[in-house]
C-alpha positions as CSV (number, residue, x, y, z in Angstrom):
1,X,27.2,5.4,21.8
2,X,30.1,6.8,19.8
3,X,30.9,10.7,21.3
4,X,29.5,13.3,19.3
5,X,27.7,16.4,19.6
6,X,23.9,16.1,19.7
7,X,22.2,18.2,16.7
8,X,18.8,19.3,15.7
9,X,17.3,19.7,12.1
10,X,14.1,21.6,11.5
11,X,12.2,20.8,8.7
12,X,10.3,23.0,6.4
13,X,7.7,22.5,3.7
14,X,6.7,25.8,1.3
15,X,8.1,27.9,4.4
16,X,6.0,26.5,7.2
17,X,7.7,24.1,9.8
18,X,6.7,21.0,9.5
19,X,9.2,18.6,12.2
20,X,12.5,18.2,13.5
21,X,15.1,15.4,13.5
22,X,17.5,14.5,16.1
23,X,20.8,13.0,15.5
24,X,24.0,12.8,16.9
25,X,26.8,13.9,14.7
26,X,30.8,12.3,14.8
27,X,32.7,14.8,16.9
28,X,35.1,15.0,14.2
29,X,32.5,17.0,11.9
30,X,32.8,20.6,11.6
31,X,29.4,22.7,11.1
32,X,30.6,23.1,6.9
33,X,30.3,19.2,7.1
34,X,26.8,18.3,9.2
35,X,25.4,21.1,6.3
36,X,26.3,19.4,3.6
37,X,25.5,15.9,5.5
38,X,22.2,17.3,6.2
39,X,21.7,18.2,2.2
40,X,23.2,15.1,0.9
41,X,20.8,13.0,2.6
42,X,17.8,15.4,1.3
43,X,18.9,14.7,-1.5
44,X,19.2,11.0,-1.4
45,X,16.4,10.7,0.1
46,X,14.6,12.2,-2.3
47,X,16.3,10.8,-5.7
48,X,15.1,7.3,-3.9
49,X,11.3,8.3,-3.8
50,X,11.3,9.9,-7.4
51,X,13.2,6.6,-8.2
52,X,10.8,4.2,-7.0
53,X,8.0,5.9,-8.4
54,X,8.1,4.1,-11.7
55,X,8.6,0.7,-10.0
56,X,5.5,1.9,-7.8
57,X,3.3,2.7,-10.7
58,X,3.8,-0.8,-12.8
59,X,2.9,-4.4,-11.0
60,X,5.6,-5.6,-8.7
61,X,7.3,-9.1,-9.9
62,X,5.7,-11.7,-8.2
63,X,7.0,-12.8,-4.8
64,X,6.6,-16.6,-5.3
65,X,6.8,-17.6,-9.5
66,X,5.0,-20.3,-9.7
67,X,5.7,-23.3,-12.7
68,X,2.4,-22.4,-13.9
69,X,3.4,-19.1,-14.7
70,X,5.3,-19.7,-17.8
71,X,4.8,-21.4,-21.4
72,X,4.2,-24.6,-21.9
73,X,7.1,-24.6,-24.5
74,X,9.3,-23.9,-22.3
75,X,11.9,-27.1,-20.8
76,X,11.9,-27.3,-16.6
77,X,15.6,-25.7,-16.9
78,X,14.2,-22.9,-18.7
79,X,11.7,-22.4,-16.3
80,X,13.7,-22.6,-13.8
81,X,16.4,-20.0,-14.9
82,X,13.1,-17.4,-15.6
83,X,11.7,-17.9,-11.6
84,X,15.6,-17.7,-10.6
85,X,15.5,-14.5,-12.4
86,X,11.9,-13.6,-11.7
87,X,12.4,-13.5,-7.6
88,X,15.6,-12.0,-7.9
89,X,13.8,-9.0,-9.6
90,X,11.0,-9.1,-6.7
91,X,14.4,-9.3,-3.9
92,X,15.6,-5.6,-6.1
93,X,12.3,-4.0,-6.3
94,X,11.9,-5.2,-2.2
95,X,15.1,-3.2,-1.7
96,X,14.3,-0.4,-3.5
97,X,11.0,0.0,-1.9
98,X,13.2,-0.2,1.5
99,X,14.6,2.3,0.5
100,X,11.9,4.7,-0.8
101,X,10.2,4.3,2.0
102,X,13.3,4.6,4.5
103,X,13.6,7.8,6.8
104,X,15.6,10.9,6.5
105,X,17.6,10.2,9.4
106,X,18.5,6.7,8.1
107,X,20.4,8.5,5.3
108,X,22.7,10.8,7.7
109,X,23.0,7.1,9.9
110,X,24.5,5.8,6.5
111,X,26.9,8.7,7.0
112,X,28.0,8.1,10.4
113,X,25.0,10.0,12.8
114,X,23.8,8.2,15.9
115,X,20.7,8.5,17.5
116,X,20.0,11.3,20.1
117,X,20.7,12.8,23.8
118,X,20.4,16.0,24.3
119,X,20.4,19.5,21.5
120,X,23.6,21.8,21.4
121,X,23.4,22.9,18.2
122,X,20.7,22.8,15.8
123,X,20.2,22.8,11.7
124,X,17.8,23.2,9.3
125,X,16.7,22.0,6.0
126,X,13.9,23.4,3.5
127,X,12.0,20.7,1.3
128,X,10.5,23.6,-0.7
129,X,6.8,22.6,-2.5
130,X,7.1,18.7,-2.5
131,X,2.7,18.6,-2.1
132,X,1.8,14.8,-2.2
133,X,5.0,13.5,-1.7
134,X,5.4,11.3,1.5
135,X,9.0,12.3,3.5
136,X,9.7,10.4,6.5
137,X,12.0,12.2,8.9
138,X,12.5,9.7,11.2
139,X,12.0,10.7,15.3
140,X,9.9,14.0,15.3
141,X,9.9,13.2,19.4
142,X,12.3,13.9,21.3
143,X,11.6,10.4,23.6
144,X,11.7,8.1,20.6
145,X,14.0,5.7,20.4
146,X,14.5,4.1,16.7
147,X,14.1,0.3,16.6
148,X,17.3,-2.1,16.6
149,X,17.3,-5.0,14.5
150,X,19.3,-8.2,15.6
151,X,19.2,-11.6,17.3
152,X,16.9,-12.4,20.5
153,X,16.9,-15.6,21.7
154,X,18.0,-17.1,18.6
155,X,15.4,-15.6,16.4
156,X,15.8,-12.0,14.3
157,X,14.2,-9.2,16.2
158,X,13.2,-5.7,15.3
159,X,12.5,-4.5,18.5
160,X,13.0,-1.7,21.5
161,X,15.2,-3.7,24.2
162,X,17.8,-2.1,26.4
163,X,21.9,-2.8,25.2
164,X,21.9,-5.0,28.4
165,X,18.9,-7.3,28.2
166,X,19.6,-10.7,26.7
């Protein structure tokens, strides 16, 4: 864990409290800088939901084309080009998804923020009247611990595992 100083960030729905995130922020940040951190990754995280909302609304692109799928005029080569293009649309709405879906504090980890010890200064952010609109904020508890992703025993792992476990 990189040094840093260990911040809080209340958040508030229509006025009312409604969680708090926990993040760790680069030592070399000044309190100007977590602020607009902090509102840059509202912000993103936010643009990403509205954005997906279209995407969410129509049918996804299949996963798995299948031959069947397409005209009968069409040559093999064709076909293929279409399913080549067909899953690569289904790999971008995936991604998007991802993203919609990804947690508040996974936008200010994009930015350089760790995960959390202990509070010494704390921030917070207002999400004004956003009724029906999901908004993960990552950790609300202070004892979570976010999940790594990587290699175990050979395989890719999204698990809780201590830095010095094999």
């Amino acid at each position: 864990m990189n040094k840093g100083r260990l911040i809080k960030i209340r958040h508030y729905r229509c006025g009312e409290p409604d969680g708090s995130s926990y993040v760790i922020a680069p030592e070399s940040k000044t309190n100007e800088q977590i602020e607009a951190d902090v509102d840059a990754a509202a912000e993103e995280l936010i643009k990403s939901i509205e954005g997906f909302k279209e995407l969410h609304n129509s049918t996804p692109p299949k996963a798995y084309p299948r031959v069947e799928d397409y005209s009968e005029d069409l040559t093999l080569k064709e076909i293929k080009v279409l399913m080549e293009s067909d899953r690569q649309k289904r790999k971008d709405f995936d991604a998007r998804k991802r993203q919609a879906t990804a947690s508040y504090e996974s936008f200010l980890y994009k930015k350089g923020y760790e995960w959390i010890g202990e509070c010494e200064d704390e921030f917070e952010i207002s999400w004004g009247h956003r009724h029906g609109m999901r908004l993960d904020y990552g950790n609300n508890d202070f004892g979570y611990q976010p999940l790594k992703v990587g290699k175990k025993n050979g395989d890719t792992v999204s698990a809780l595992w201590d830095d010095d476990e094999d």
